[in-house]
N, C-alpha and C positions, 0 to 999 in steps of 0.2 A: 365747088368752092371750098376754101378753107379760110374761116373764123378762129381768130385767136382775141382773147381777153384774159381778164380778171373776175375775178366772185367781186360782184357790187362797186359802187363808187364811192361810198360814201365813210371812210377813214382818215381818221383826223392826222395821222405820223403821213400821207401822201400831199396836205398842203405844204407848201414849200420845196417838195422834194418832186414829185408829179403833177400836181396843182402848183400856177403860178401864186407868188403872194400876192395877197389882197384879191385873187379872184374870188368874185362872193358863191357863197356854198350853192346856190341858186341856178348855179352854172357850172357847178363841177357835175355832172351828166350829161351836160352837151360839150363838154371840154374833153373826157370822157371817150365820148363815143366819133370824136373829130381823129383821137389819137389811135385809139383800137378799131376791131372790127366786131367785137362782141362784148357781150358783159352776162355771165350768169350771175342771177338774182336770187341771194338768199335770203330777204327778206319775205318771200312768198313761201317760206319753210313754215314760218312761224307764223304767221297770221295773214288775214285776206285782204287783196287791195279792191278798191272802187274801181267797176268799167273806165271812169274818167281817168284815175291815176296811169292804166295802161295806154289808154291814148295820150296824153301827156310825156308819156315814155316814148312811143313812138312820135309823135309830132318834135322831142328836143334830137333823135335822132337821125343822122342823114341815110340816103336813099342805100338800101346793103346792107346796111348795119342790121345785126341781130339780137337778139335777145332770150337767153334760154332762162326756162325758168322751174325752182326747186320745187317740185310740189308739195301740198301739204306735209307736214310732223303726221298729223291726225290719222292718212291715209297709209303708210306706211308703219309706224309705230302701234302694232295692234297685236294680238296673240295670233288672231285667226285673219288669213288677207284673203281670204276669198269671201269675208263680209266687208269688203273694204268699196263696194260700187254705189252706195249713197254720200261718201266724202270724194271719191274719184271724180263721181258727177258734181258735186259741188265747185270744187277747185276749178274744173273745165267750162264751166257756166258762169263762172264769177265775172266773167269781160279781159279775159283774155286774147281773144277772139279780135279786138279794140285794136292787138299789135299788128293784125293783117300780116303781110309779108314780113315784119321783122320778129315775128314768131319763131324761136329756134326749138330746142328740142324741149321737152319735160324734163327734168331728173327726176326720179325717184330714189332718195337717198336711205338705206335701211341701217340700223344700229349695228353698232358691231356683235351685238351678244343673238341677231337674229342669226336664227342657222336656216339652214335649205330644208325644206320639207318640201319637194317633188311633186307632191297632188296639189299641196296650197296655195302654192307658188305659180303653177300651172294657170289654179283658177282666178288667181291675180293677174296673172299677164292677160286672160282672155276676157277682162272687165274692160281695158284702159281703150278707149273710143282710136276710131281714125280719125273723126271729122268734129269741129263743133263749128257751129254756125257758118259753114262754109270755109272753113280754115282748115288745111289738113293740120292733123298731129303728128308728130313722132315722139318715141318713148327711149327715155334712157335707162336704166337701173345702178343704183351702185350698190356691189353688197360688198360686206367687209369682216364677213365669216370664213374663215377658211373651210368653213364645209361643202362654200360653195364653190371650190375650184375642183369642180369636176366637170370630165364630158358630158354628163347629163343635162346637168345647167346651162351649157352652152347650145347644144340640141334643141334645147326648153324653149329660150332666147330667142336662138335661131326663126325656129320655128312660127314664133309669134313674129320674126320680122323688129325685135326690140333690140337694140341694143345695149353689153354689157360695157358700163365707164372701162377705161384703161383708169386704176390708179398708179402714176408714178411716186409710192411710198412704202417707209419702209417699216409700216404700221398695217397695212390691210393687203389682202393678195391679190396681185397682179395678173389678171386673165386680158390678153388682148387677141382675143378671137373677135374676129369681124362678124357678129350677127344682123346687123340692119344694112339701110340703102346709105348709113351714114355712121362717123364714128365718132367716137365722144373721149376725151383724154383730157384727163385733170394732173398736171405738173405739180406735187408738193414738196420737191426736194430744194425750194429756192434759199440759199443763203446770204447774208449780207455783205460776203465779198464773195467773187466781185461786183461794183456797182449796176449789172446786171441780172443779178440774181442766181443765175446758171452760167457758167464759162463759156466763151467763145465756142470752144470745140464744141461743147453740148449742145447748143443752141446748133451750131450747125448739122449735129446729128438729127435731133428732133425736126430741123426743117426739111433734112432728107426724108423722116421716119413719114410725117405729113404728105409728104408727095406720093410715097409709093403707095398709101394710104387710098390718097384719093386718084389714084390711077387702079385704083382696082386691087391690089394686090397688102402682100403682111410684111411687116419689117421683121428682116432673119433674126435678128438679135431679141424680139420679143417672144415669152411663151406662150404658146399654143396649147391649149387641151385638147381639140376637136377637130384638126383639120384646117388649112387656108382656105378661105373664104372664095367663092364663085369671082373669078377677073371682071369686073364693072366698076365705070368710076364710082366713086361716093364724094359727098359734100364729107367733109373734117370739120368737128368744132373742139379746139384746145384751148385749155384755161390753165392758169399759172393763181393757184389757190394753197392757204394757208401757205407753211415754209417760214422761210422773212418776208413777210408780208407787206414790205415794206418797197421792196423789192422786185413786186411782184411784176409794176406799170410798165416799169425797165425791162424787163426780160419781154412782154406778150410782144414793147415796141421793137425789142432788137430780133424778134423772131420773123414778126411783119416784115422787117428792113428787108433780112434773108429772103424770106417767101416771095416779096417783090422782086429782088435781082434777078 
């Protein structure tokens, strides 16, 4: 499968532009999740939601839809990440689990000023569970050190079966090595013209880049550090985050459009 969305619903410059007027705020998350096919959530970066709140999330969304979500600040933001398995278990125990099937992947998003350290990083990837309460997991990482654009780190990844974000920006480095059963691409080059966000032609590159993605294979124009990835399809989840954020509803719909032709 491939899911495209937005970071969150909940921006006040999207009523009247993505949000119909007068739709009450109440309903922009089922409005939402009518128009896309995912939404990462960054509000679970920053603080923890109630079991209920995740079921609420799943019950306004329809049947498909997904939902990936940021894990803790607390658990990434730390000196040493291989004492990171009592906030890892927290976050995962909180009632997430609630989403069932529209559970998409974790992100674990790290600072720009964290560099690779090879053992620690190691012993972080081999905390992050498969399963909680009968729900598998899957793990994202974003790192946005350039220390970490090496073969090693991608090997690292690999190996755990985790995958490393694609970020399209021209702020943190770009590794699109395929490490998991599934690939994770965050869009932040969206501008406010045109009223899509990304150009035509763009948009229809990335909708190519998505297919060859989930047919198993690497788009030639992306770099590589480690090797193209083993030919199996994968599920794709792309998000069209920061940029013109305004912009963002308009691009994840006109990529949908693509995807479905």
């Amino acid at each position: 499968m491939i899911k495209v969305g937005i970071g969150g619903w909940t921006f006040e410059p999207w009523r009247g532009v993505f949000y119909p007027d007068k739709l009450p705020q109440t309903r922009e998350l089922a409005y939402a999740a009518e128009h896309l096919t995912s939404i990462e959530v960054n509000g679970t970066y920053y603080g923890s939601q109630k079991p209920a709140t995740f079921r609420k999330w799943a019950d306004e969304a329809p049947e498909g839809f997904v939902f990936s979500l940021k894990g803790s600040r607390h658990t990434t933001n730390r000196r040493v990440l291989a004492e990171a398995g009592p906030s890892i278990e927290k976050f995962v125990t909180s009632g997430i689990a609630e989403l069932g099937p529209k559970l998409g992947p974790i992100l674990w998003q790290f600072m720009p000023t964290k560099k690779f350290d090879p053992e620690d990083f190691a012993a972080f990837l081999a905390l992050l569970p498969e399963t909680v309460d009968g729900v598998k997991l899957r793990h994202a990482v974003e790192v946005r050190h350039a220390s970490f654009a090496v073969p090693e780190f991608v090997d690292l990844a690999r190996k755990h079966g985790v995958a490393i974000v694609y970020a399209h920006s021209d702020e943190h480095p770009e590794i699109a090595d395929v490490t998991a059963d599934f690939v994770y691409a965050r869009l932040q080059k969206s501008k406010d013209k045109p009223a899509t966000g990304y150009p035509p032609k763009e948009l229809d590159e990335w909708a190519g880049r998505a297919r060859v993605w989930a047919a198993g294979g690497a788009p030639e124009d992306l770099p590589l550090l480690s090797g193209a990835p083993a030919a199996k399809p994968r599920d794709v989840f792309l998000y069209f985050i920061s940029g013109a954020k305004v912009r963002n509803p308009a691009a994840a719909m006109a990529l949908i459009e693509r995807l479905d032709g």
